[in-house]
TORKOL-4160 file (C-alpha; in steps of 0.2 Angstrom, whole numbers, padded with zeros to 4 digits, m for minus):
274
<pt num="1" X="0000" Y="0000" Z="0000"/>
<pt num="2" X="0007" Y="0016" Z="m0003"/>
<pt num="3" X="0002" Y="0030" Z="0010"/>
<pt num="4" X="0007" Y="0045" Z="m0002"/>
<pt num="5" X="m0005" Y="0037" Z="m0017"/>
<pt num="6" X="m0019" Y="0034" Z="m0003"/>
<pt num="7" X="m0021" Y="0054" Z="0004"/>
<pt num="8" X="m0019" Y="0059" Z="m0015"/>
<pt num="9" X="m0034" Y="0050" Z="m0018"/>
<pt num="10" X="m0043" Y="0055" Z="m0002"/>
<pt num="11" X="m0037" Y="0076" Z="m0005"/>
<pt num="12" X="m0046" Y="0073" Z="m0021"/>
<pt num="13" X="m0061" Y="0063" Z="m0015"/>
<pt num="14" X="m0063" Y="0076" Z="0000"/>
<pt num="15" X="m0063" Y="0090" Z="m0012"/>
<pt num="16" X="m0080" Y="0083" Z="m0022"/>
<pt num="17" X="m0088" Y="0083" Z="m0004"/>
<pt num="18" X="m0094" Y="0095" Z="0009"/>
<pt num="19" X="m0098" Y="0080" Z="0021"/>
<pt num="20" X="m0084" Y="0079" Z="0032"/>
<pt num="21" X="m0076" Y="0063" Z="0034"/>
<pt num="22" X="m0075" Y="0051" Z="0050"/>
<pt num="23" X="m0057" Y="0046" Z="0056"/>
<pt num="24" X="m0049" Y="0032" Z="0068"/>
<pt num="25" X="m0031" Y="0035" Z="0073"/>
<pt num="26" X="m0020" Y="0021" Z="0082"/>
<pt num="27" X="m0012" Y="0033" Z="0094"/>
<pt num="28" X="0001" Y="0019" Z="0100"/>
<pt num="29" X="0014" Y="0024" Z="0114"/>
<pt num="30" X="0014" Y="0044" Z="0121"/>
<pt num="31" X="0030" Y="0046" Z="0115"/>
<pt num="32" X="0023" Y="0049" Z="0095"/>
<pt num="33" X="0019" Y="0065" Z="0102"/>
<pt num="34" X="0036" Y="0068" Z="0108"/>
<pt num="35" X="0048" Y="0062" Z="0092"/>
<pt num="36" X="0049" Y="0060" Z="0076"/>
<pt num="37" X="0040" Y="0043" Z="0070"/>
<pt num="38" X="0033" Y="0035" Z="0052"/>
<pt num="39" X="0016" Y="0038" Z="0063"/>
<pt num="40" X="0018" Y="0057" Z="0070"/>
<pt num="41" X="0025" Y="0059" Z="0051"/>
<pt num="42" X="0008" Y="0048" Z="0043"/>
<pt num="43" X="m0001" Y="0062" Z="0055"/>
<pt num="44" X="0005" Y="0077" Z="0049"/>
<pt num="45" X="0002" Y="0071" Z="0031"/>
<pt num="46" X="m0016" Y="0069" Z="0036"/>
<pt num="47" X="m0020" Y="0085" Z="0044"/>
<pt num="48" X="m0014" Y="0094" Z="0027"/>
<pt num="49" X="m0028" Y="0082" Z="0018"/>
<pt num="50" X="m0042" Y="0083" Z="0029"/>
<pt num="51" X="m0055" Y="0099" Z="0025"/>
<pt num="52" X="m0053" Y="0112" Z="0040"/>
<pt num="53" X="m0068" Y="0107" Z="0053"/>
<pt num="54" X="m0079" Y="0117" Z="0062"/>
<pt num="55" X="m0076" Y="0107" Z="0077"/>
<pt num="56" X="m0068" Y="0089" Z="0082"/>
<pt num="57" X="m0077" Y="0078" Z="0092"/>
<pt num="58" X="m0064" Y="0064" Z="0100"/>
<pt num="59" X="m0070" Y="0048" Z="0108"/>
<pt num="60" X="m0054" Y="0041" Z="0115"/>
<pt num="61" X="m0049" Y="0025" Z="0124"/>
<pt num="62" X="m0044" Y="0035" Z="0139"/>
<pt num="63" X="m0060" Y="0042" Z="0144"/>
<pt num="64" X="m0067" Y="0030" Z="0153"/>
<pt num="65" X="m0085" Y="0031" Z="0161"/>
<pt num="66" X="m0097" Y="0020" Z="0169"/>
<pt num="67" X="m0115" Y="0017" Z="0166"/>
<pt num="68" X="m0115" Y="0034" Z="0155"/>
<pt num="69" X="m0108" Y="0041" Z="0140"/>
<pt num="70" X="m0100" Y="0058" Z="0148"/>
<pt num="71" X="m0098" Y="0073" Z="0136"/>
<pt num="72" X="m0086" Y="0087" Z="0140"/>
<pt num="73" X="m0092" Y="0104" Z="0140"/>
<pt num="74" X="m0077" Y="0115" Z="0147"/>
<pt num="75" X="m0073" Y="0131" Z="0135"/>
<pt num="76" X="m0056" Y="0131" Z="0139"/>
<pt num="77" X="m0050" Y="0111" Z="0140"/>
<pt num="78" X="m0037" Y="0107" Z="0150"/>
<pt num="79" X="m0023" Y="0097" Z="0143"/>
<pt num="80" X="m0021" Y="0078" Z="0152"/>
<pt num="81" X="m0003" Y="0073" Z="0153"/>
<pt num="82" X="m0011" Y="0054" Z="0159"/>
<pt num="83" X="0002" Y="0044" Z="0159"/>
<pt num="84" X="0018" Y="0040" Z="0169"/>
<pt num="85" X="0037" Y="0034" Z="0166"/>
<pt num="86" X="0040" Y="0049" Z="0152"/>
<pt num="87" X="0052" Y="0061" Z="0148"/>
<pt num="88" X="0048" Y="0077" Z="0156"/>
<pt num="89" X="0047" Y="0086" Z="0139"/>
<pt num="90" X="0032" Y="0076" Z="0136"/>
<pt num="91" X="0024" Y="0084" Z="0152"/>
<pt num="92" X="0027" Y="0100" Z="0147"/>
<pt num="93" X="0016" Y="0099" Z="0131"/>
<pt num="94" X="m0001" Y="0108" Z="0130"/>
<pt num="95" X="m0012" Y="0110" Z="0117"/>
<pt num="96" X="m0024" Y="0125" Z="0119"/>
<pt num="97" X="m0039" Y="0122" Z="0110"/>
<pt num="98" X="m0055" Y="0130" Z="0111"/>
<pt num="99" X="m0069" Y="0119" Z="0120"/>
<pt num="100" X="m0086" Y="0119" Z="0108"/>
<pt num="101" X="m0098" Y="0119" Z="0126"/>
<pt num="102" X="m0113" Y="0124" Z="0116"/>
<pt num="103" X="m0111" Y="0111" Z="0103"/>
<pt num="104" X="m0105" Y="0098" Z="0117"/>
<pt num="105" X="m0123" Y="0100" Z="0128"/>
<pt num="106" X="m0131" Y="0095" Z="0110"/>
<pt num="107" X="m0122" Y="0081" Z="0109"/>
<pt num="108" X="m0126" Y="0075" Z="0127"/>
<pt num="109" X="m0146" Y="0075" Z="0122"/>
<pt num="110" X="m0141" Y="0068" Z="0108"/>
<pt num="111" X="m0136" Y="0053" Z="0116"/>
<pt num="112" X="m0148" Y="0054" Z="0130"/>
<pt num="113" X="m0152" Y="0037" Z="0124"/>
<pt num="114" X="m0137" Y="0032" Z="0131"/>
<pt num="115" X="m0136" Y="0039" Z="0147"/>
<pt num="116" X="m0127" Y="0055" Z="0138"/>
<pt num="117" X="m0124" Y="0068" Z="0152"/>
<pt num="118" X="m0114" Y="0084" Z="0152"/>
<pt num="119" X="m0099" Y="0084" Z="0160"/>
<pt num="120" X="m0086" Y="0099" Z="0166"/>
<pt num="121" X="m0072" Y="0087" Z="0173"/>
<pt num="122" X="m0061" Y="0080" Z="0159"/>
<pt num="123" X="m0052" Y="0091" Z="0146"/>
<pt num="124" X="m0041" Y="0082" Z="0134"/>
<pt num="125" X="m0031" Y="0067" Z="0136"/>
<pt num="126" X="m0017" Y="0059" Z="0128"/>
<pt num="127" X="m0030" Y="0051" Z="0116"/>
<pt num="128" X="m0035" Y="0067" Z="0111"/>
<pt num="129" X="m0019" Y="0081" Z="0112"/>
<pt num="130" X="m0003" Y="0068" Z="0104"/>
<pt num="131" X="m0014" Y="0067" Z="0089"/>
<pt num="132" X="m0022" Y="0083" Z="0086"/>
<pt num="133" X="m0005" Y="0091" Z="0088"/>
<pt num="134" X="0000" Y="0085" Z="0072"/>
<pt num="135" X="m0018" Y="0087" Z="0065"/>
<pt num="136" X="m0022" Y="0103" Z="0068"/>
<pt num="137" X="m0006" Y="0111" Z="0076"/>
<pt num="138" X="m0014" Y="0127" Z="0078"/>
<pt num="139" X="m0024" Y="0120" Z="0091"/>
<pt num="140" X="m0037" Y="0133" Z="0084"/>
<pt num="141" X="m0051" Y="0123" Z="0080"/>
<pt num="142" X="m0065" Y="0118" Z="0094"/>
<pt num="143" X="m0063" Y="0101" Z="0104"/>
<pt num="144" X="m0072" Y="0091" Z="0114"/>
<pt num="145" X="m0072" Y="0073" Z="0120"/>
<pt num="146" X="m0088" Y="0060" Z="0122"/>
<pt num="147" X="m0081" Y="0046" Z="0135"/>
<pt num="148" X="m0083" Y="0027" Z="0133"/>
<pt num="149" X="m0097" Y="0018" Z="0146"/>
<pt num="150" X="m0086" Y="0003" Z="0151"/>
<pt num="151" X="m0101" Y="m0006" Z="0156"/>
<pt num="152" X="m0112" Y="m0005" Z="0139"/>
<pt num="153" X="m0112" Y="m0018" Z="0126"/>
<pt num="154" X="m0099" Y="m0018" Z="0111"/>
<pt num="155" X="m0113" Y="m0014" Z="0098"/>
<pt num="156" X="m0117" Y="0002" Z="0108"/>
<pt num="157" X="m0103" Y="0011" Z="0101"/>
<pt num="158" X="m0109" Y="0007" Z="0083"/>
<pt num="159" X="m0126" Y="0014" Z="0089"/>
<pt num="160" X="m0117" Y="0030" Z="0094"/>
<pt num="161" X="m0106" Y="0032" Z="0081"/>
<pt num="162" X="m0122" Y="0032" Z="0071"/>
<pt num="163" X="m0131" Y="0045" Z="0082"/>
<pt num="164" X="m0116" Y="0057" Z="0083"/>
<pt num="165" X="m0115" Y="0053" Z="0061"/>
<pt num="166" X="m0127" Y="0065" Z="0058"/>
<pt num="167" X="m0114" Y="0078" Z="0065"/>
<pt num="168" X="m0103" Y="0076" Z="0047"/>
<pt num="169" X="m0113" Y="0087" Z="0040"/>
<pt num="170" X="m0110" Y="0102" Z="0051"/>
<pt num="171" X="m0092" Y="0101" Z="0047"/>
<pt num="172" X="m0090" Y="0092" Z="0063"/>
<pt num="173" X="m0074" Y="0080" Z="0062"/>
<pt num="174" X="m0077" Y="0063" Z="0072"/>
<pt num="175" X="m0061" Y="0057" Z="0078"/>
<pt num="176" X="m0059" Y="0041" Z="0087"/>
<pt num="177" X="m0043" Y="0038" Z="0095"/>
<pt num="178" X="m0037" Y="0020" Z="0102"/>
<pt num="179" X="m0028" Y="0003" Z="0094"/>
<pt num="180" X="m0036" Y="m0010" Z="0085"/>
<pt num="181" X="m0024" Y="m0023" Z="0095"/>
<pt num="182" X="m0019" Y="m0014" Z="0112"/>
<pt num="183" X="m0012" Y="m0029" Z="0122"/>
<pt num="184" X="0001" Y="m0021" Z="0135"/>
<pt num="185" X="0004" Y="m0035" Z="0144"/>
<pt num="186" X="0013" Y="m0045" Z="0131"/>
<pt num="187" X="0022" Y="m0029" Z="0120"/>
<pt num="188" X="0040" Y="m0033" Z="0117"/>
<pt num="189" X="0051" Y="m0018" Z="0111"/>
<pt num="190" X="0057" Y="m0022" Z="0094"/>
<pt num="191" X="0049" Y="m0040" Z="0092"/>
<pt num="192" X="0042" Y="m0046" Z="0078"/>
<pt num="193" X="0022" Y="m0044" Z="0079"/>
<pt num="194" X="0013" Y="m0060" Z="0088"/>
<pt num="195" X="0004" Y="m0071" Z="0080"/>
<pt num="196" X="m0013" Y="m0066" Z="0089"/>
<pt num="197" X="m0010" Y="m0049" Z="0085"/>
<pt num="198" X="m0008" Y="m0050" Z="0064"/>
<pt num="199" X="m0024" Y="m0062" Z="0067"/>
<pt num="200" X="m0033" Y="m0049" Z="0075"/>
<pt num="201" X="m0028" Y="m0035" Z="0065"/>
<pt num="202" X="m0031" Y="m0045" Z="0048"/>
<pt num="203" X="m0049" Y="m0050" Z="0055"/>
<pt num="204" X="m0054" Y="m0035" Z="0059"/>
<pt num="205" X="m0048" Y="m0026" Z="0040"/>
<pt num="206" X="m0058" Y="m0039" Z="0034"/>
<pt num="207" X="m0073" Y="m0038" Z="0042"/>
<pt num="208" X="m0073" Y="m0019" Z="0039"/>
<pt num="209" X="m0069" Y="m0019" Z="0020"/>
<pt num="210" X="m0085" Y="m0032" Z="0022"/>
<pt num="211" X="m0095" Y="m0017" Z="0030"/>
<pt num="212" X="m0100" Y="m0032" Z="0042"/>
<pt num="213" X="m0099" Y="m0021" Z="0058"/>
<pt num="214" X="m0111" Y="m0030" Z="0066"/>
<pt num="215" X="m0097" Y="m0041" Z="0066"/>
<pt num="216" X="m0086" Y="m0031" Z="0074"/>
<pt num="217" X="m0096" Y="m0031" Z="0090"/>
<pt num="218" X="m0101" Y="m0047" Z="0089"/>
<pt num="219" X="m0091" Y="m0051" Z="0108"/>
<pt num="220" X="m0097" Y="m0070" Z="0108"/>
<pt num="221" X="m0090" Y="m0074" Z="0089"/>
<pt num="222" X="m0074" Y="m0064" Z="0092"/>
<pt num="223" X="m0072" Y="m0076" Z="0109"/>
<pt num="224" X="m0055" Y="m0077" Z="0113"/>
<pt num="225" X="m0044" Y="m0069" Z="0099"/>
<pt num="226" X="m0055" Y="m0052" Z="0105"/>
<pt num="227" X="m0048" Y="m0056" Z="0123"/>
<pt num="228" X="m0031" Y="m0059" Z="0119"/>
<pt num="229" X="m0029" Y="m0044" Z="0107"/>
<pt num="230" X="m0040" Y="m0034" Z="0121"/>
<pt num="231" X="m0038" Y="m0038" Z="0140"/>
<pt num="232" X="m0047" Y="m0023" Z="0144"/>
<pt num="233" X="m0058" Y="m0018" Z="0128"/>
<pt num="234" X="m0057" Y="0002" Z="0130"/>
<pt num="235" X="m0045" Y="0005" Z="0115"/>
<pt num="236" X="m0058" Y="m0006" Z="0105"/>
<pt num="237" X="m0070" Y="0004" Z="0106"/>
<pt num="238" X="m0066" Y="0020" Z="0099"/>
<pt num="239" X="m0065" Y="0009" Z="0081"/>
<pt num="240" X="m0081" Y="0005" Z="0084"/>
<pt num="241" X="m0088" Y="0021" Z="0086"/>
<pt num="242" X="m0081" Y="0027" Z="0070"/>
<pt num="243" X="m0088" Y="0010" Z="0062"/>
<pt num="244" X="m0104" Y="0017" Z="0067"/>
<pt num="245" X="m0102" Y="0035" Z="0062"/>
<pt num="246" X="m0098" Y="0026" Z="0041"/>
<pt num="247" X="m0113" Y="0028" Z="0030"/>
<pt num="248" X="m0116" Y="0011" Z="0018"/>
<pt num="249" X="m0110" Y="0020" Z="0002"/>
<pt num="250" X="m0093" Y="0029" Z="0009"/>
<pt num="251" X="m0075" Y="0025" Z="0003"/>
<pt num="252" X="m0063" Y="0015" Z="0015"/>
<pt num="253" X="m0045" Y="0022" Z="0014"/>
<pt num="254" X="m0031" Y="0012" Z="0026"/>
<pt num="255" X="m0014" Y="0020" Z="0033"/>
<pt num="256" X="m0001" Y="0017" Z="0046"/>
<pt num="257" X="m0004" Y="m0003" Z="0045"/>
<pt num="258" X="0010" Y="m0008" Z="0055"/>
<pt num="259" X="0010" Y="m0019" Z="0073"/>
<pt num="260" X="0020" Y="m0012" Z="0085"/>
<pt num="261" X="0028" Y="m0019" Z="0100"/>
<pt num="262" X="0027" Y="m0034" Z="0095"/>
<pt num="263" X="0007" Y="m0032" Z="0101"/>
<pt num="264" X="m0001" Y="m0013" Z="0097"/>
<pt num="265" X="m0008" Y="m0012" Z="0081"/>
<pt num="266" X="m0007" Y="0007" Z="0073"/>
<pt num="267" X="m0020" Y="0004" Z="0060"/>
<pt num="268" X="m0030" Y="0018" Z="0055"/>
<pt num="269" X="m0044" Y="0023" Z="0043"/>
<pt num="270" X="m0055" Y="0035" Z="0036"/>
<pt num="271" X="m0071" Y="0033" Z="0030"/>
<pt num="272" X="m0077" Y="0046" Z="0018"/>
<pt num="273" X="m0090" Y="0050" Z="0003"/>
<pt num="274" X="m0084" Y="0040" Z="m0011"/>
């Protein structure tokens, strides 16, 4: 797959529509935000392609709610430094953004179907700032984040992504931010990609080219592979979500593939108008 030949065709797909597209980004290790990677590099290269949004609406694997689906309504976000064991340098980033409160308290009715309630306690998390640095380095358009309900079915995510779709056509980027495969607990620095991981990775490309999301939230049929490639199921999630937010007739473009650590998969997509 060539990456360069993929946004080509996306920049000129993008400019035939005013319907903004819907995006899932493997965010992978804190560090990306920090140095210079194929995937910081992959991310900067996308922020030139995509239209300018009115707003960005993230749902991120490390906003983690229970029982609800918290959305943040703060004007001025904060920026989350949630993680521990990093180079100093990394805390000291801040991305500035704008909150969208007005647009944000739509959302939570919105999703009152799914416990959706306002919320002034968040800001932006790793999920959300080590992306969108390269996206939008400006940090000058609008953000928010939607939280993930730990406790809801799989499929409820698709139902969401489909509820917040209607939001494409306000200029509103949907962003989700996570790993396809996220298994911590077996990641080895420079090792070859396990074997549950390329499994993984590879059915859940297939499933999606398929347009089978159902699929994809299908907990039972994915049995064990989904448990071993997801101990804990919140970097899932945020794929689903942007699953849910694909209409039936948009284009499917791939990039940054690869497997990393041996057990973090940084495959990303955009769904778009074909």
């Amino acid at each position: 797959m060539s990456f360069v030949t993929d946004l080509t065709r996306l920049r000129d797909s993008l400019a035939r529509s005013a319907r903004m597209p819907v995006v899932f980004l493997g965010h992978g290790s804190p560090m990306n935000a920090l140095e210079d990677t194929a995937y910081s590099r992959a991310w900067t290269e996308l922020g030139q392609t995509l239209p300018r949004p009115s707003a960005i609406l993230v749902v991120s694997a490390h906003w983690m709610s229970r029982g609800t689906t918290l959305v943040a309504t703060e004007a001025r976000p904060e920026t989350i430094h949630d993680f521990r064991g990093f180079p100093k340098p990394l805390y000291e980033m801040q991305y500035p953004a704008p909150g969208a409160p007005g647009l944000a308290r739509e959302v939570a009715s919105l999703l009152a179907s799914h416990h959706g309630e306002s919320d002034e306690s968040w800001g932006l998390d790793h999920g959300a700032w080590a992306v969108l640095k390269f996206l939008y380095p400006g940090a000058d358009v609008p953000v928010f984040q939607v939280s993930i309900d730990m406790t809801a079915p799989l499929s409820d995510q698709l139902e969401i992504g489909k509820l917040l779709s209607q939001l494409r056509d306000r200029g509103v980027l949907i962003l989700g931010s996570g790993n396809v495969v996220h298994n911590l607990r077996t990641m080895r620095p420079g090792g070859a990609p396990l074997d549950f991981a390329e499994a993984f990775d590879t059915l859940f490309a297939d499933r999606l080219e398929q347009r089978d999301m159902a699929a994809l939230a299908d907990r039972a049929a994915l049995g064990s592979l989904l448990q071993m490639a997801h101990p804990s199921h919140d970097h899932y999630l945020p794929a689903l979500t942007i699953a849910g937010a694909a209409d039936r007739g948009d284009a499917l473009t791939w990039m940054t593939d690869a497997i990393d650590l041996g057990s973090v998969s940084m495959r990303s997509f955009i769904f778009h108008a074909a």
